[in-house]
MARTIVO-12405 format. One line per field, with one value per residue: residue number from 1; residue in one letter; chain; x, y, z of N, C-alpha, C in turn. Coordinates in nm, 4 decimals. Example, Ala and Ser with C-alpha at 12.3 -4.5 7.8 and 13.67 -1.06 7.14 Angstrom:
BEGIN
n	[1|2]
res	[a|s]
chain	[A|A]
n_u	[1.3190|1.2850]
n_v	[-0.5690|-0.2250]
n_w	[0.7800|0.7080]
ca_u	[1.2300|1.3670]
ca_v	[-0.4500|-0.1060]
ca_w	[0.7800|0.7140]
c_u	[1.3200|1.2900]
c_v	[-0.3300|0.0030]
c_w	[0.7800|0.7870]
//
This chain:
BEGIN
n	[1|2|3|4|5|6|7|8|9|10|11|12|13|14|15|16|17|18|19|20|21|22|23|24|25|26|27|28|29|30|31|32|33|34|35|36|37|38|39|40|41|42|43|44|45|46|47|48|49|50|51|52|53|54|55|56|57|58|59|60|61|62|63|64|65|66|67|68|69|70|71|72|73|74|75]
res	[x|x|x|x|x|x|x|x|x|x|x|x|x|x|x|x|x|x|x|x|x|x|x|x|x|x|x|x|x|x|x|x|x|x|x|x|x|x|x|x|x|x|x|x|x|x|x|x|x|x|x|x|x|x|x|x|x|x|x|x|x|x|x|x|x|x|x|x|x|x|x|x|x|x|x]
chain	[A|A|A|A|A|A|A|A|A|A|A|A|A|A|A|A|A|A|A|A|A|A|A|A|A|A|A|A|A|A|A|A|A|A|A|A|A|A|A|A|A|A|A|A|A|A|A|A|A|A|A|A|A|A|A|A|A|A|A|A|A|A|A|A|A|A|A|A|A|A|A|A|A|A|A]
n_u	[0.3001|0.2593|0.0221|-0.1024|-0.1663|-0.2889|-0.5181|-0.5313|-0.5824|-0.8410|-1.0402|-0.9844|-1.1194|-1.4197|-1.7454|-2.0123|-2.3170|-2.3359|-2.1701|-1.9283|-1.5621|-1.4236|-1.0984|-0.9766|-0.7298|-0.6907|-0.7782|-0.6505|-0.3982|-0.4186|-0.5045|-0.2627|-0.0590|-0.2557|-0.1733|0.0748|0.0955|-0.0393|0.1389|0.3687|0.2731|0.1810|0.3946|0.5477|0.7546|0.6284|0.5399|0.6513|0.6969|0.9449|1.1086|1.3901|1.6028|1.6768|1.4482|1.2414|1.3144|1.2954|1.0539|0.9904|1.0596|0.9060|0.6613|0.6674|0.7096|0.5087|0.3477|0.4534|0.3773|0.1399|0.1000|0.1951|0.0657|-0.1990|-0.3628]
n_v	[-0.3684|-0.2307|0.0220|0.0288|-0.2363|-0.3187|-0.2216|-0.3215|-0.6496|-0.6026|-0.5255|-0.7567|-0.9130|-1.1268|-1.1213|-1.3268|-1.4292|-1.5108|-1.3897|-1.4467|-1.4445|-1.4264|-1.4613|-1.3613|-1.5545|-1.4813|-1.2727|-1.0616|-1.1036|-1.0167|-0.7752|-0.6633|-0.6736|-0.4618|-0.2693|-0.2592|-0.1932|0.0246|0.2041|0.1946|0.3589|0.5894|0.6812|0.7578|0.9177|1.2244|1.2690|1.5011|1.6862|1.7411|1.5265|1.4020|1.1167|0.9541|0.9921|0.8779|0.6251|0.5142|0.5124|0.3324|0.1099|0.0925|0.0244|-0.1922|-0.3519|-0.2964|-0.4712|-0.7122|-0.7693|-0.7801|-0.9711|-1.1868|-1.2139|-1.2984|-1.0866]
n_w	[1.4150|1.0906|1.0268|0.7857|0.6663|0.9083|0.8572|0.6092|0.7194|0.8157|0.5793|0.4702|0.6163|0.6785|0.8822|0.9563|1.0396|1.2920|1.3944|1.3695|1.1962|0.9456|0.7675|0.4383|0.2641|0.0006|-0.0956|0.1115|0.0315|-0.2585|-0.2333|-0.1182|-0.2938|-0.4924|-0.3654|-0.3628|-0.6550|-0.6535|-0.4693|-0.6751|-0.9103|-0.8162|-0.7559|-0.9855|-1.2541|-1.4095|-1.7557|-2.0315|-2.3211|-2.3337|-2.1600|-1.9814|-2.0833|-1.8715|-1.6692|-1.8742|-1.9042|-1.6305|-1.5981|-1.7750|-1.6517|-1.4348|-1.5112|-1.6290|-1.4156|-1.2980|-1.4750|-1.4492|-1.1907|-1.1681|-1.3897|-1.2382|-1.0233|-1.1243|-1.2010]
ca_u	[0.2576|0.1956|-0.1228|-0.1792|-0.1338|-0.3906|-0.6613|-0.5551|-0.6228|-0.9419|-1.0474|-0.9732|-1.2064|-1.5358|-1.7960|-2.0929|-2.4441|-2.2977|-2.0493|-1.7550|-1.4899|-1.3290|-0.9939|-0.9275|-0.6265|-0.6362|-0.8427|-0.5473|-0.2740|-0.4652|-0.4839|-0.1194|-0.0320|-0.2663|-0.1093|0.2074|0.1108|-0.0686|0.2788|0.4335|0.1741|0.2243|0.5924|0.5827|0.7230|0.5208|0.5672|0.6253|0.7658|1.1272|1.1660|1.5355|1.6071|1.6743|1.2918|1.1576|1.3758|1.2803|0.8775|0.9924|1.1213|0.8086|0.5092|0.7648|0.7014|0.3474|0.3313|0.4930|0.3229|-0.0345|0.0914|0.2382|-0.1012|-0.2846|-0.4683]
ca_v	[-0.3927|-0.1296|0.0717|-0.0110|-0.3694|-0.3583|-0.1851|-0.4643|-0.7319|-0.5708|-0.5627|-0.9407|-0.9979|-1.0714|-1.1331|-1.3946|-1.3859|-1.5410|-1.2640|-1.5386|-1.3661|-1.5229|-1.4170|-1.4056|-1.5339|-1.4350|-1.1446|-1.0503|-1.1120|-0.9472|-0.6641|-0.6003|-0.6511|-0.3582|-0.1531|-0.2293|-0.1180|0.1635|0.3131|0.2682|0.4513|0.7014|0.8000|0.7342|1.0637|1.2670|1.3105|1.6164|1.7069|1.7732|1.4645|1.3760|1.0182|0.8904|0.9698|0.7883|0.4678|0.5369|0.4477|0.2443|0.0462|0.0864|-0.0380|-0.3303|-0.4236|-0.3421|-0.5586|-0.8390|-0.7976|-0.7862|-1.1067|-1.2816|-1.2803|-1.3340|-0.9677]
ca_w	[1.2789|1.0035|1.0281|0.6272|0.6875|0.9693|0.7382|0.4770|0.7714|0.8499|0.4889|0.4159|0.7316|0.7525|0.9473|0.9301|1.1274|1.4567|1.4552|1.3551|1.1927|0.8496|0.7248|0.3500|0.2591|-0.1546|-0.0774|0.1525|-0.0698|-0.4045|-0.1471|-0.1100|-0.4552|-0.5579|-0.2832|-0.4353|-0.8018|-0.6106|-0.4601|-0.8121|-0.9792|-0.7490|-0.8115|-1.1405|-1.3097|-1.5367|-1.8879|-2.0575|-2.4571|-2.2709|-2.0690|-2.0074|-2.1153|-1.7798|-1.6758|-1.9682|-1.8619|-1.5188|-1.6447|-1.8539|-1.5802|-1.3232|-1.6033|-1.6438|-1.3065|-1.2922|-1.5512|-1.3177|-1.0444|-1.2496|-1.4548|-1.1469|-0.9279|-1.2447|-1.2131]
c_u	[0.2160|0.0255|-0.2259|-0.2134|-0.2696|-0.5387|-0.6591|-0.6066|-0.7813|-1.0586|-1.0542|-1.0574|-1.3698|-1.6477|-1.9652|-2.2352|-2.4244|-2.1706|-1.8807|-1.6658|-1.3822|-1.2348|-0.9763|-0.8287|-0.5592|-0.6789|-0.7185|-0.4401|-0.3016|-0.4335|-0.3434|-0.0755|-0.1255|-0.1994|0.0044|0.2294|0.0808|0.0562|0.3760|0.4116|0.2153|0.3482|0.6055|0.5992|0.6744|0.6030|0.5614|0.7191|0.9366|1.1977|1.2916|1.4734|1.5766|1.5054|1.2302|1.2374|1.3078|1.0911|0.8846|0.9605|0.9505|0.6946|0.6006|0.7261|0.5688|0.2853|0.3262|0.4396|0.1638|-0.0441|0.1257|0.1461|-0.1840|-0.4288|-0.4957]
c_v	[-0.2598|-0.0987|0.0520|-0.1726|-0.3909|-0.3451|-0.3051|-0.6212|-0.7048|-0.5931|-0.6914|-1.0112|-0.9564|-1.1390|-1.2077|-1.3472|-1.3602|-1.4719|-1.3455|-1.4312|-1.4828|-1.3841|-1.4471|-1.4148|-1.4555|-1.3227|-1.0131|-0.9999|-1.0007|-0.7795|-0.5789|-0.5524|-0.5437|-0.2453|-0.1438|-0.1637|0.0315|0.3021|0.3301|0.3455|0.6185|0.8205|0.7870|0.8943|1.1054|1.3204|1.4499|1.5457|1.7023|1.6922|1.4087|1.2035|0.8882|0.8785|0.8842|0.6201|0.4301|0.4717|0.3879|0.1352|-0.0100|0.0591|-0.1713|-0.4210|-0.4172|-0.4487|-0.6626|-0.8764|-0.8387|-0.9984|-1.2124|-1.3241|-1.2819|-1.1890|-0.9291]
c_w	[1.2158|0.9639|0.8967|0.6566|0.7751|0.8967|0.6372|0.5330|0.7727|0.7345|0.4102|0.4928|0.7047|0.8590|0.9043|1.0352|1.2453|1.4685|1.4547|1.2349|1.0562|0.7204|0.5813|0.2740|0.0803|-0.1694|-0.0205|0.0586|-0.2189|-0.3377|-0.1697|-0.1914|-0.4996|-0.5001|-0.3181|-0.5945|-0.7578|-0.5971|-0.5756|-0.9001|-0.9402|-0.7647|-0.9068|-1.1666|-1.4355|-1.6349|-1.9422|-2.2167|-2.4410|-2.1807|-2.0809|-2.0291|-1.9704|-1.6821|-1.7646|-1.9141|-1.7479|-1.5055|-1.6662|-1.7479|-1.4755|-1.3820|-1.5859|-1.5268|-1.2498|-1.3400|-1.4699|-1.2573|-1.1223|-1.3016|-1.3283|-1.0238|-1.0075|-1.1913|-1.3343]
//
């Protein structure tokens, strides 16, 4: 299993008095989904006065789907 994935298990877990151990499954999930806007954020390329066209589409494209993902787990 992926070492992010485990931090995102670890994260969704917690822990009560008697040391029981509760998994959350929307906590979880909300999880991922920011990690997924996270890595689009990420590569998104930067703007300048001289950007070719295909960059500006290229954003265009990756808010579009931030969008998505934001509206589609109701973030």
């Amino acid at each position: 299993m992926n070492e992010r994935i485990k931090e995102l298990i670890e994260q969704a877990t917690t822990e009560d008095f008697d040391s029981f151990r509760y998994f959350d499954k929307q906590k979880f999930a909300e999880l991922i989904a920011k990690e997924c806007i996270g890595i689009i954020n990420k590569n998104m390329p930067t703007c300048n006065c001289k950007e070719e066209y295909d960059n500006l589409y290229r954003r265009a494209g990756r808010f579009d789907a931030i969008e998505e993902i934001e509206k589609y787990f109701g973030m």
